[in-house]
C-alpha positions, 0 to 999 in steps of 0.5 A: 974599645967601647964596643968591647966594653958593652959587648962584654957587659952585654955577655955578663948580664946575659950569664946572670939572667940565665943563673937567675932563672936556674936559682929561681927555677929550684924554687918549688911550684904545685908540681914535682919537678927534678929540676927542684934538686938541681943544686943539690950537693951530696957528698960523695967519697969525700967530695961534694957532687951535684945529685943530677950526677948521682941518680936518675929522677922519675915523676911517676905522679904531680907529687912525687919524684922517684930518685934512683942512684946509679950506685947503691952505696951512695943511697944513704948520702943522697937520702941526707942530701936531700933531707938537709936540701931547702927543698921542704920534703922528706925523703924515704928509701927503700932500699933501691930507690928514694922517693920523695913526695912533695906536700901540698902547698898551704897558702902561707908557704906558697907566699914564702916561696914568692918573697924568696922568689924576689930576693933572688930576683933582687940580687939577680937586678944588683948583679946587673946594675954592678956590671952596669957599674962597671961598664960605666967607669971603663967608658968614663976612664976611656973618655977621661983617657982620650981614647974616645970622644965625649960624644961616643961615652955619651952615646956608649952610656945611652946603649948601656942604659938601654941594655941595662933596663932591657936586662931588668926587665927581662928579670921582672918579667921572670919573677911575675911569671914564677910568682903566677906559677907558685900562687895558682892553686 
């Protein structure tokens, strides 16, 4: 029982280590990146669709990102997508492609980005400790139950202590990396 507990406490806190670095990788650096519009959502004949599904990207330079989609009429849709997207770059079409061309990054945006960077580091950090919450009072109510020893609880609290922090840390060590990337010049 115990085992389960922390085997699945372990899986979650790897799914949202993994959310974390898709949610921190949106986030912009010097370069173009088509991973910026990873969560973008374009709506498509009344349904909302994520861009990668749409159009193909291309980065022809450092700034640039050439969005090409694979059906025509949904230029229009895409183009506002990406103007209302969090991403601060302007759109322009030609009429086949979209191009987007990143400015450069002042110093001050550079630090938004980090502090936006560490909010989302930070909700990645409490969604950890709430599955480490949780694991936490299934062990106690099997210890309370009678199900397992006081021994075994303390020792399944010592592992989940363990995962815990190693889980945090792998975020932190995330975040210090992605801040470096955002305020090299």
């Amino acid at each position: 029982m115990i085992d389960e507990t922390l085997l699945e406490a372990a899986d979650k806190m790897e799914r949202s280590i993994e959310a974390a670095k898709e949610d921190i990788a949106t986030i912009r650096t010097g370069r173009a990146n088509p991973g910026l519009y990873a969560k973008v959502m374009v709506e498509y004949y009344g349904t909302p669709t994520p861009l990668q599904q749409l159009a193909s990207f291309a980065t022809p330079d450092a700034r640039t990102i050439l969005i090409t989609p694979y059906d025509a009429t949904a230029l229009r849709d895409i183009e506002k997508a990406l103007g209302d997207s969090e991403v601060g770059a302007n759109p322009s079409n030609d009429g086949k492609t979209i191009r987007v061309v990143m400015p450069e990054l002042t110093q001050e945006r550079r630090k938004e980005y980090v502090k936006i960077v560490k909010g989302k580091g930070e909700d990645a950090k409490v969604a950890i400790r709430n599955l480490r919450r949780k694991a936490k009072d299934a062990i106690d109510k099997l210890v309370k139950d009678g199900e397992v020893g006081e021994d075994d609880g303390a020792r399944a609290e010592k592992e989940l202590d363990a995962l815990t922090k190693k889980n945090v840390d792998t975020i932190d060590e995330l975040l210090k990396r992605k801040e470096a990337e955002l305020l090299e010049v």
